[in-house]
N, C-alpha and C positions, 0 to 999 in steps of 0.2 A: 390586928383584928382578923378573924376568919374569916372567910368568904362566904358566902351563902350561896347554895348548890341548891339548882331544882333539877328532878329528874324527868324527861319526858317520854313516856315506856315504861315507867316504874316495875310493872309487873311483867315485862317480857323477859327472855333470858338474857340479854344485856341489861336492858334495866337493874332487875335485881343484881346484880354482877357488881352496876355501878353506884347502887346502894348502899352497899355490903361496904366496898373499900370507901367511898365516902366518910360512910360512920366510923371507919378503920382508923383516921386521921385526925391528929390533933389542929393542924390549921384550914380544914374543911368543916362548917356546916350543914348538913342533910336539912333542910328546911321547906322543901316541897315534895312531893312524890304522887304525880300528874297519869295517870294511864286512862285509856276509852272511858266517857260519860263524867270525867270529872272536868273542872271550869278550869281552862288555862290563865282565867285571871289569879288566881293563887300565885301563879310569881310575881303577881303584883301586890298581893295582899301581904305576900310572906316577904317582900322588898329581896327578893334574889339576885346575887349579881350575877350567877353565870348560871347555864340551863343546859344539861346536857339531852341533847336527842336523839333517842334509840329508838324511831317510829316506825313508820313507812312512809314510802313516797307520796304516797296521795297526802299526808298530811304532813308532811315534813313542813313545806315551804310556808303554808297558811301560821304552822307556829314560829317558824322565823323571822314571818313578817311583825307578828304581834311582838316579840321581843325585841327583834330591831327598833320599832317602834317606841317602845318602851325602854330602851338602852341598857336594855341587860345583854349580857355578852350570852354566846353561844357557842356550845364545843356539837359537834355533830358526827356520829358514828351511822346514820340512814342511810342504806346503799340506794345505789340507783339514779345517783347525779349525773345532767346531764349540762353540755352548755349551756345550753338556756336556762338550766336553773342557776346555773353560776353568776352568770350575767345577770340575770332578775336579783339577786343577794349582791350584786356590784352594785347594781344601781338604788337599791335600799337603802346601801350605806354609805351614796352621797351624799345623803341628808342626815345621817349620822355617824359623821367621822370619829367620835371618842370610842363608837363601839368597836369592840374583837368578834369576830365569828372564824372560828376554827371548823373546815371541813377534809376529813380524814379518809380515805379510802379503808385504812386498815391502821388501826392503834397497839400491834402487836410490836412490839422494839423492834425482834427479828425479822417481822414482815418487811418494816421498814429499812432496814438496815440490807436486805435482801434486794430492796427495789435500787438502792443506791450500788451497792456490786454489781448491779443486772447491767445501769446505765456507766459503769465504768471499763463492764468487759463488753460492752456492746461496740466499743470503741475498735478492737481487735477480730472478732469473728465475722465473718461474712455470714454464717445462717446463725437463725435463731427461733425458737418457737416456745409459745409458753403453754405450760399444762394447769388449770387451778381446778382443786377439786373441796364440794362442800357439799353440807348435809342436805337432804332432799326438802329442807323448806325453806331455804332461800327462794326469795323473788325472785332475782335478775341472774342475768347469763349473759356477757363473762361477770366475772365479779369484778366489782367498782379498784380492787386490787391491782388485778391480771392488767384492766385497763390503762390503770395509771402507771405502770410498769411496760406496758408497752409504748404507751406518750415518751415515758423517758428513755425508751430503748431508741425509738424514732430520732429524739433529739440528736441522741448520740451517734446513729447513724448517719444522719441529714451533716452533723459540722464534719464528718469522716468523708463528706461525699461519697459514701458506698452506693454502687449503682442498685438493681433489683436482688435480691436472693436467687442464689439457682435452685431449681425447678422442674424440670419437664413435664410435668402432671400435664395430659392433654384430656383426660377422661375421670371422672369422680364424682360420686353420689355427691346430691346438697348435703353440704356441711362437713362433709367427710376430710376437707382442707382448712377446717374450721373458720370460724368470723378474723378478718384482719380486721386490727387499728394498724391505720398505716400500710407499712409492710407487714409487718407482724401478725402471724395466725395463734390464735388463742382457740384449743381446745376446751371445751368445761365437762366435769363430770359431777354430776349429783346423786349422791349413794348412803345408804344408811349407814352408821355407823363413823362416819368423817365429821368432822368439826370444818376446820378450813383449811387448807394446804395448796402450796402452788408450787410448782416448777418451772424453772425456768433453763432449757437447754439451748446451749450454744455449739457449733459444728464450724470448724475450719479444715484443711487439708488434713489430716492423719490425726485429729483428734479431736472429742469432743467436751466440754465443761456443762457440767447439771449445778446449780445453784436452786438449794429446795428451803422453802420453809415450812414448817407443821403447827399449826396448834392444834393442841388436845384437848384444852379445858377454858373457855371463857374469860377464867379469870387473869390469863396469860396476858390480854386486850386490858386491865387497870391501869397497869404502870404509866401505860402510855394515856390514858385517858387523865387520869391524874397531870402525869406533867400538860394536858392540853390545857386543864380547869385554869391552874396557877399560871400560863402563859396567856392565856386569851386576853386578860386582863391589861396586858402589859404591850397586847400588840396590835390597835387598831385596826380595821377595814379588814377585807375578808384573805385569810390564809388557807391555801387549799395543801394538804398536806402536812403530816405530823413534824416531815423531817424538817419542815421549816423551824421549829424548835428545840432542835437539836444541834449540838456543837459539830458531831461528826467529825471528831480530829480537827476542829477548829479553838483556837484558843480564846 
């Protein structure tokens, strides 16, 4: 039997994006498509199993809670997560362990696949700094990406016991050494014409590694959206992270 897909954003440029491939598939249903002024009770009326969310922050959480509630799964592409919102969607679904809520930094395969490299050569370099660049109507800065790419850079640095990065910056405008997570400094740039692209460069003695990803067009972000819809189902309580559904060279 198909799944039953609602979309929340319908008419933003993910939304429509995740419309589009939706209706594209033979074992997905499109059976809701929710944007501003319409009743988020329709994923209740149209019995949805899974509810993708392409909103904004300010409203992200208020629909999470109504479908946690209501024990429909959740895939979630909304930037701008923070712990506390994590933690608030942990403790939701105490009370509803059968639900799946999938939350993604970035659903582009390569994005993802990029963040797993980052946190593997992060293991061997002593510096490292990340560059993400996106179109000038993103909300948030860094992007929920850059971020999550530097947690796992962290990680890998912290079990390597690497002391601090070298340095000597003693003078610098604000921001000009951009925001750290962690160690790690995250440039952003926002510029017309860019979709989303990050960099991620690595510096040791006598040489340096760039690991870049680009997307150009939206609908780059399906595949992985897609495989979130069909796994959510399958993997209770809340997953943060696409690659959690992924083999990764695992059998």
């Amino acid at each position: 039997m198909a799944l039953r897909v609602g979309v929340l954003g319908a008419k933003g440029h993910m939304g429509r994006e995740v419309c589009k491939a939706v209706n594209a598939t033979e074992d997905l249903d499109l059976v809701a498509e929710i944007d501003l002024g319409d009743s988020i009770d329709s994923l209740k009326s149209n019995m949805v199993d899974v509810v993708v969310d392409f909103t904004n922050p300010e409203s992200v959480m208020a629909n999470l809670k109504f479908a946690i509630e209501n024990d429909i799964h959740a895939v979630v592409g909304t930037s701008g997560f923070d712990k506390n919102m994590i933690d608030t969607l942990r403790s939701l679904l105490t009370t509803h362990p059968k639900v799946g809520v999938l939350v993604a930094p970035n659903f582009g395969l390569g994005a993802v696949l990029m963040m797993q490299f980052a946190a593997t050569t992060a293991r061997y370099f002593e510096s490292v700094e990340i560059i993400e660049l996106h179109h000038p109507e993103k909300l948030d800065a860094p992007s929920g990406t850059a971020i999550r790419t530097a947690e796992l850079i962290n990680e890998a640095r912290n079990k390597e016991l690497f002391g601090a990065m070298p340095d000597k910056t003693v003078k610098a405008l604000d921001g000009a050494r951009g925001a750290k997570i962690g160690s790690v400094p995250i440039h952003s740039v926002r510029l017309s014409g860019l979709v989303a692209h990050q960099e991620v460069l690595f510096g040791a003695g006598g040489e340096t590694l760039t690991i870049r990803h680009d997307s150009f067009d939206r609908s780059a972000f399906m595949p992985g959206v897609l495989v979130g819809i069909r796994e959510v189902v399958r993997n209770p309580g809340l997953t943060v992270g696409l690659e959690n559904y992924l083999k990764l060279g695992k059998e």
